[in-house]
C-alpha positions in Angstrom: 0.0 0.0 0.0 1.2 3.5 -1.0 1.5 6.8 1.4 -1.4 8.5 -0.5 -3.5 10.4 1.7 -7.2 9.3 1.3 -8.4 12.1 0.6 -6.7 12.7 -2.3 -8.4 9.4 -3.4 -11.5 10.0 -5.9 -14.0 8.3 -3.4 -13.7 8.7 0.0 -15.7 6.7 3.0 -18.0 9.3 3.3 -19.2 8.9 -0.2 -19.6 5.3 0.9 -21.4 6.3 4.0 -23.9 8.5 1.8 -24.0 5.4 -0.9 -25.4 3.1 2.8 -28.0 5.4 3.0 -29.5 5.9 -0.3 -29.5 1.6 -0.1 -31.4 1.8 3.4 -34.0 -1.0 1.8 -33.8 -4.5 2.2 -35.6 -5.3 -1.3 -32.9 -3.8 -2.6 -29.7 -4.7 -1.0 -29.9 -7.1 1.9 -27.2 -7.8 4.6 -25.4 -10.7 3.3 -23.9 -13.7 6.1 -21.1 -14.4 6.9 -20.3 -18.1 7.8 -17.1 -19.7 9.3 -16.2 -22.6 7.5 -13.8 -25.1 9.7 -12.7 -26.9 6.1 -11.6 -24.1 5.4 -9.8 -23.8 8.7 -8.0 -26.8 8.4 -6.7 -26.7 4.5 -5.4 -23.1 5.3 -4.5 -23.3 8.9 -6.6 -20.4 10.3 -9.8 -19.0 10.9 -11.4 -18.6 7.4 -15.0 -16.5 7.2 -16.7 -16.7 4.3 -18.9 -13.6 3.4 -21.7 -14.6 1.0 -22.5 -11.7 -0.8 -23.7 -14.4 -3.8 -26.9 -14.4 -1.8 -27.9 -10.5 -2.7 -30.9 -10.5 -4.6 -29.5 -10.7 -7.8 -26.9 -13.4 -6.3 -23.7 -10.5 -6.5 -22.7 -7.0 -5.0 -23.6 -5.3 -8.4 -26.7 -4.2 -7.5 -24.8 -1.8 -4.5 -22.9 0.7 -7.3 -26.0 0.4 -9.4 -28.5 2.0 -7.4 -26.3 4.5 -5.6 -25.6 5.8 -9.0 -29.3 5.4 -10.6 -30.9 6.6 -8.0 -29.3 9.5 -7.6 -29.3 10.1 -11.3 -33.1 9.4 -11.5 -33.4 12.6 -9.2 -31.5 14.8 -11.7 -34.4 13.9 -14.4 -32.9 11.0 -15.9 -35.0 7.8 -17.2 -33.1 5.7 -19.6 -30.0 3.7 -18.7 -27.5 1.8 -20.9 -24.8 -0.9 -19.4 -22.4 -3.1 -20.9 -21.6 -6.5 -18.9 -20.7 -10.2 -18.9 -24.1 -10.6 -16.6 -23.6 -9.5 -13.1 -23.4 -6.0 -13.7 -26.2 -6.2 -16.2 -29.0 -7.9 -13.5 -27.5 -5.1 -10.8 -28.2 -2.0 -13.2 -31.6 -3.6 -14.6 -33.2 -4.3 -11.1 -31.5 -1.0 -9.7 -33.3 0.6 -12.9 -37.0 -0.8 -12.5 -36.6 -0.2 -8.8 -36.1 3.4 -9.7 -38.8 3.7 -12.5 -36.3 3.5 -15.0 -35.8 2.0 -18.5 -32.5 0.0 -19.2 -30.8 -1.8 -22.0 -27.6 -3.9 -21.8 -25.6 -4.5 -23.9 -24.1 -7.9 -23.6 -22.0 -10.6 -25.3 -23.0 -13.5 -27.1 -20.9 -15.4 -24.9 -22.9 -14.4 -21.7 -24.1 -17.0 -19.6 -28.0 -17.8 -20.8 -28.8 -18.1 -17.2 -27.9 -14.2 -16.7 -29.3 -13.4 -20.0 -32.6 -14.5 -18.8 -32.2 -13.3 -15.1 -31.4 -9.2 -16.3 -34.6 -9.3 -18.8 -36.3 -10.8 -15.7 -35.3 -7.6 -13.8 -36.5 -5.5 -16.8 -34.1 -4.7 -19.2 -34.1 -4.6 -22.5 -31.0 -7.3 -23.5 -28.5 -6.9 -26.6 -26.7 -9.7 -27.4 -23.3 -8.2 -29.3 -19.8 -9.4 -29.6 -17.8 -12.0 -28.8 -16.6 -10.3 -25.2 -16.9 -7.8 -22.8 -14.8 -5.3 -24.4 -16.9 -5.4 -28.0 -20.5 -4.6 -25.6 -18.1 -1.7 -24.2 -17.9 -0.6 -27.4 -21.8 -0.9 -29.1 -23.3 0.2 -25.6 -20.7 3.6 -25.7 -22.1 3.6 -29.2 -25.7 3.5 -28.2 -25.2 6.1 -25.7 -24.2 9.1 -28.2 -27.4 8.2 -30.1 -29.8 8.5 -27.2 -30.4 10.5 -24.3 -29.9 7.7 -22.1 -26.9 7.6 -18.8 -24.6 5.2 -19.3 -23.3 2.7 -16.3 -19.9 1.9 -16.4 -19.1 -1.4 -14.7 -16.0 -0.1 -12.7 -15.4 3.4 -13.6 -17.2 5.5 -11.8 -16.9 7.0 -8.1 -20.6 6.6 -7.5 -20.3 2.8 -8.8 -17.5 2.4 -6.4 -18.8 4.0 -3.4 -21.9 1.3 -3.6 -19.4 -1.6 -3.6 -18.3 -0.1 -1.5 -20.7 -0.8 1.7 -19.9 -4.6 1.0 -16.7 -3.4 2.7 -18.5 -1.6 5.8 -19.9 -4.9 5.8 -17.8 -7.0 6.1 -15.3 -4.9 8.7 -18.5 -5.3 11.0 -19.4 -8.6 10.2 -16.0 -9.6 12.1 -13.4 -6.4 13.0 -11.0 -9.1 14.2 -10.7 -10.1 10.6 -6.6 -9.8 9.8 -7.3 -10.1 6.0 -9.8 -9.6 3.2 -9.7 -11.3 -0.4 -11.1 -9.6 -2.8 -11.4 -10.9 -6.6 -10.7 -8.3 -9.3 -11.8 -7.6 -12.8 -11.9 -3.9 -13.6 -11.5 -3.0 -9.8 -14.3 -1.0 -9.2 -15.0 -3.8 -6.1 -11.7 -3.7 -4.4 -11.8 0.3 -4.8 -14.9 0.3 -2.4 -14.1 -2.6 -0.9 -10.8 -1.4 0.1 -11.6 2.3 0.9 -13.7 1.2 3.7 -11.3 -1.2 5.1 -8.3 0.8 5.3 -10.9 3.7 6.7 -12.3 1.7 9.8 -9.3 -0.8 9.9 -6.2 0.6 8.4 -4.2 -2.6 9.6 -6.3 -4.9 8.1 -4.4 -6.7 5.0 -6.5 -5.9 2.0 -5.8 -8.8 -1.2 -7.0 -8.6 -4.5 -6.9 -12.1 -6.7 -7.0 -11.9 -10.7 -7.6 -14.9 -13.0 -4.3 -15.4 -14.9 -5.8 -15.4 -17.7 -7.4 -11.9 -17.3 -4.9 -10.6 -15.1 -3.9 -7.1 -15.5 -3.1 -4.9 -12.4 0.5 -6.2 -11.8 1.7 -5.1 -15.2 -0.5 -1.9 -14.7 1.1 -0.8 -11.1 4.5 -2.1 -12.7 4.1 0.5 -16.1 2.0 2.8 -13.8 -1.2 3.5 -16.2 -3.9 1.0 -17.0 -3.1 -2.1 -19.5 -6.2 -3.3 -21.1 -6.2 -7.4 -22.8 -6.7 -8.0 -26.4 -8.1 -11.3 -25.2 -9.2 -13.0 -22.3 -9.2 -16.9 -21.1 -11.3 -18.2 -18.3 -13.9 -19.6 -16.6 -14.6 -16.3 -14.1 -16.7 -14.1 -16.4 -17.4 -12.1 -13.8 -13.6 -10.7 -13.6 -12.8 -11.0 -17.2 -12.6 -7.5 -18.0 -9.8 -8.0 -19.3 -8.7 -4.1 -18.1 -9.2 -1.6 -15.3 -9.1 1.9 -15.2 -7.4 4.9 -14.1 -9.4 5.9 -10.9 -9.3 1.9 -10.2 -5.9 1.7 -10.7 -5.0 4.6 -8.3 -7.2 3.2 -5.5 -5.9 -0.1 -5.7 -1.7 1.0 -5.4 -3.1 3.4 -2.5 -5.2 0.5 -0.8 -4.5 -3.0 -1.6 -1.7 -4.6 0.0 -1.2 -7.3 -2.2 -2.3 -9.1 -5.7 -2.3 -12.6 -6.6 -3.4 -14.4 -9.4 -5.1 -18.3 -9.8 -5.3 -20.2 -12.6 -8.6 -21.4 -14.1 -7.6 -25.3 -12.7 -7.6 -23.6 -9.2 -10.8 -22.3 -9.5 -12.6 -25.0 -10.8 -11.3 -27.0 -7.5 -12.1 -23.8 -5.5 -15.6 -24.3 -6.5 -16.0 -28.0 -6.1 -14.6 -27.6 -3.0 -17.2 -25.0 -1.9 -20.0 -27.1 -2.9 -18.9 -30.0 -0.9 -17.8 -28.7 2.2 -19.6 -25.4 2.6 -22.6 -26.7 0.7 -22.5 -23.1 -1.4 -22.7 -22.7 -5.0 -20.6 -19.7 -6.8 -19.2 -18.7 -9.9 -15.9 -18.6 -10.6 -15.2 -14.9 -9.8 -16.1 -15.5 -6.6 -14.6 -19.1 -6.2 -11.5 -17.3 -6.9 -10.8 -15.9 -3.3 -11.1 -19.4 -2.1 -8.9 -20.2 -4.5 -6.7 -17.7 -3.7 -6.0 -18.3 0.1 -5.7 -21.5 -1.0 -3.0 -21.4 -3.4 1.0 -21.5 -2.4 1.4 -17.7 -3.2 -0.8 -16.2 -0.3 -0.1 -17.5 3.6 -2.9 -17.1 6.2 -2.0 -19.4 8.0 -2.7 -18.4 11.5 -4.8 -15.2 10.6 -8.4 -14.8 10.4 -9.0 -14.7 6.9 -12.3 -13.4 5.3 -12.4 -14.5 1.3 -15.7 -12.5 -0.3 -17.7 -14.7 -2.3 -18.7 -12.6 -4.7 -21.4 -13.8 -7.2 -23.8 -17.2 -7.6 -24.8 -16.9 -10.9 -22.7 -20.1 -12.3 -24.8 -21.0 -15.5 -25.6 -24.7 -15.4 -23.5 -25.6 -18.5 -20.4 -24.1 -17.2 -21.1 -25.9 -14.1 -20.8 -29.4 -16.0 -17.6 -27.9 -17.4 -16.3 -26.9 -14.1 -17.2 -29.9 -12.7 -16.0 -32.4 -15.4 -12.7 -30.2 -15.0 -12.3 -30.1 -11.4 -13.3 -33.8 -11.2 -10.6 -34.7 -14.0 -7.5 -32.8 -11.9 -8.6 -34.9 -8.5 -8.5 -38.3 -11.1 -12.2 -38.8 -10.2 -12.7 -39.2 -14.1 -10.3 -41.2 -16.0 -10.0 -40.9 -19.8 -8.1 -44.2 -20.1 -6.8 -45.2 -23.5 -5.4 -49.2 -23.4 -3.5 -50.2 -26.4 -4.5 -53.7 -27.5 -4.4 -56.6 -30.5 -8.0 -55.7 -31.5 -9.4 -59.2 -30.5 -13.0 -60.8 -29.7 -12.6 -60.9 -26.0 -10.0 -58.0 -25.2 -12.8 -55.5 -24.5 -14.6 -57.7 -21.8 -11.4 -58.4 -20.3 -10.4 -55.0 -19.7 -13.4 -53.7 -18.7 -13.9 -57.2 -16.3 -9.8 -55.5 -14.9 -11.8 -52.6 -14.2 -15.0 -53.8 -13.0 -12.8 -56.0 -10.2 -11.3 -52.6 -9.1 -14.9 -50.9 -8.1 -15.0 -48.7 -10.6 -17.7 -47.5 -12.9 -17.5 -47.7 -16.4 -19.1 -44.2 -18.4 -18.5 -45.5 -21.3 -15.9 -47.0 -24.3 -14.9 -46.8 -28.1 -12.0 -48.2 -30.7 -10.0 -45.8 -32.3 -8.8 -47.7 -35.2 -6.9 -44.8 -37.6 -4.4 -43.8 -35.2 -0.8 -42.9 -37.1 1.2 -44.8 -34.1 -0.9 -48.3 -34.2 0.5 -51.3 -36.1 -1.8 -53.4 -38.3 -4.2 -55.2 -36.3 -4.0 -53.4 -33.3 -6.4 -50.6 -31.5 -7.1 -48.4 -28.9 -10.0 -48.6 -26.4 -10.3 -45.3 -24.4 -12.5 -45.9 -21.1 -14.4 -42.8 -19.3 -14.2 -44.1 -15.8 -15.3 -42.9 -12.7 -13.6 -43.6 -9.5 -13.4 -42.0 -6.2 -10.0 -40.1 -6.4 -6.4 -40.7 -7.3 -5.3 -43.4 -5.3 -8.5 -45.5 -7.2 -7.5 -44.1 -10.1 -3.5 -45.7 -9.3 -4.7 -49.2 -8.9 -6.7 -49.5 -11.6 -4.2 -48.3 -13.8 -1.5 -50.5 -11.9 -4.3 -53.6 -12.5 -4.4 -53.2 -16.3 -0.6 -52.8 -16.9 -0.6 -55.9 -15.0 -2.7 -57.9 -17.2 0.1 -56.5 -20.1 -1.7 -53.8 -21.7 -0.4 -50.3 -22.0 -2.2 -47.7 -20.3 -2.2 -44.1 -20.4 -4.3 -41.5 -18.7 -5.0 -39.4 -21.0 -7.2 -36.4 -19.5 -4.3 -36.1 -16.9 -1.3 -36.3 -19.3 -3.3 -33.7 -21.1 -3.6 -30.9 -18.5 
């Protein structure tokens, strides 16, 4: 964290105190828990506290910066809104919108999750489905903005966006003020500027951590050249930080604020939310899976802290959750591609899978592959999809077939 004074700082915590009063209403920002999870505890040696902001009403923090800016834009005269988002940001400013009497349209890409396409026209916006990422709806919904009378609401770029995430900080320093760190998960930073202006107001000691996806990431190389560096591209799983850029003002808060940044890859993640499934029963999207990942991961220690990761959105669409899942099940060896080069036989198909069967394992399913440069006349592969129940199952069934002569490859692992 730098020696800027905080008042120098575009948003201070008294705009975030004026952004807790204008969201005084429980229909439209609730008071989000905060649960201790003692898994948690024990992988990371600590006291971890998980604050489940993916229970707002729109299952993430957007709608906080949404309505302290709409609603105070609404009582200058205004009554159209334009966004552009990957799908949090888009259900925050359409619910903050029709709470205020207010038309939106968002602009989104064709990538978005269907699940958050249908949830933002549920909270009354008018959906455009443009691009192939977040940056190309940036562009058509600036566009849409110079042909209309309509306000537009940045994501992340804007002090009255920032000072309604804002009170998710207040929040959480009240939820537990013993708390020794916070994990934030950044895209364009307009989170981690709120979230970290309150924290280093009402706890200045308090170790404030921001986690990027590495394929998104973009502050390191931004504090390093000391002006915003925005992706060409982006690759992963957590939408919901795949800017793939920040900004100026979000840039200056986080070198005067955040004490640290780390990145995760998208394996990490995917375990990160598996994880949180099955031992804190919760289910997130990888944006916010990504502070669990973080604290997790061998380049941030909290051991012996009290450690409070922020669990940022819920909106995981149910086809990335198969993907996530397949993925995260593939790096704990749960699912085996196996691929068993044979003398294509009658017989050598039942005796392998019979190998298997002894070993308690379930069979998905099984094909030849024939036309393979590497086979020899007359031979084949068979590549089994097997369940098992982790990597030491996954060891002795391998170790079974080799035994019975038959080379054996895991393939889905070799591959990662």
């Amino acid at each position: 964290m730098s020696d800027i004074d905080s008042a120098e700082l575009p948003v201070t915590y008294a705009d975030i105190e004026r952004a807790r009063e204008r969201l005084d209403d429980d229909t439209v920002v609730k008071e989000t828990p905060v649960e201790r999870s003692s898994s948690l505890d024990d992988l990371v040696g600590g006291e971890v506290y998980l604050k489940m902001e993916h229970l707002q009403w729109t299952g993430s923090f957007k709608t906080r910066g949404a309505y302290n800016k709409i609603s105070q834009a609404v009582a200058r005269g205004v009554d159209e809104f334009v966004a552009a988002s990957a799908g949090n940001h888009a259900q925050g400013v359409a619910l903050a919108a029709t709470k205020c009497d207010a038309e939106s349209t968002i602009f989104m890409p064709t990538t978005a999750p269907q699940a958050k396409v249908d949830a933002t026209r549920h909270y009354g916006a008018t959906v455009e489905l443009v691009g192939k990422d977040f940056q190309e709806a940036m562009t058509r919904a600036q566009s849409a903005v110079e042909e209309t009378d309509a306000e537009f609401v940045h994501a992340y770029d804007d002090t009255d966006i920032i000072a309604g995430q804002g009170t998710l900080g207040s929040e959480m320093y009240h939820d537990n003020p013993d708390t020794d760190t916070v994990v934030v998960p950044i895209g364009g930073g307009g989170l981690i500027s709120g979230v970290s202006t309150a924290i280093k107001h009402l706890s200045p000691e308090t170790r404030v951590v921001g986690v990027q996806a590495t394929g998104a990431s973009t502050v390191h190389e931004s504090l390093d050249k000391g002006m915003p560096v925005t992706l060409d591209e982006v690759d992963t799983i957590a939408d919901g930080i795949a800017t793939g850029g920040i900004s100026e003002t979000t840039l200056r808060i986080i070198k005067a604020n955040v004490d640290e940044v780390v990145t995760v890859t998208d394996t990490e993640i995917a375990s990160a939310i598996l994880l949180l499934m099955e031992r804190a029963k919760q289910v997130v999207e990888g944006a916010a899976a990504a502070s669990v990942a973080a604290i997790l991961s061998d380049d941030l220690d909290v051991s012996g802290e009290t450690v409070m990761p922020l669990l940022c959105g819920g909106n995981l669409d149910m086809t990335q959750m198969r993907e996530v899942l397949i993925h995260a099940l593939t790096e704990r060896q749960q699912l085996l591609q196996l691929r068993v080069r044979i003398d294509d036989q009658p017989g050598v198909m039942e005796e392998i899978s019979g190998i298997i069967a002894r070993q308690g394992a379930n069979i998905h399913d099984v094909r030849h592959e024939r036309s393979v440069e590497d086979l020899e006349i007359g031979e084949a592969y068979l590549v089994f999809n097997v369940e098992t129940s982790g990597a030491e199952h996954a060891g002795s069934i391998i170790k079974a077939i080799r035994g019975a002569g038959y080379p054996v490859d895991n393939v889905a692992q070799a591959s990662r």
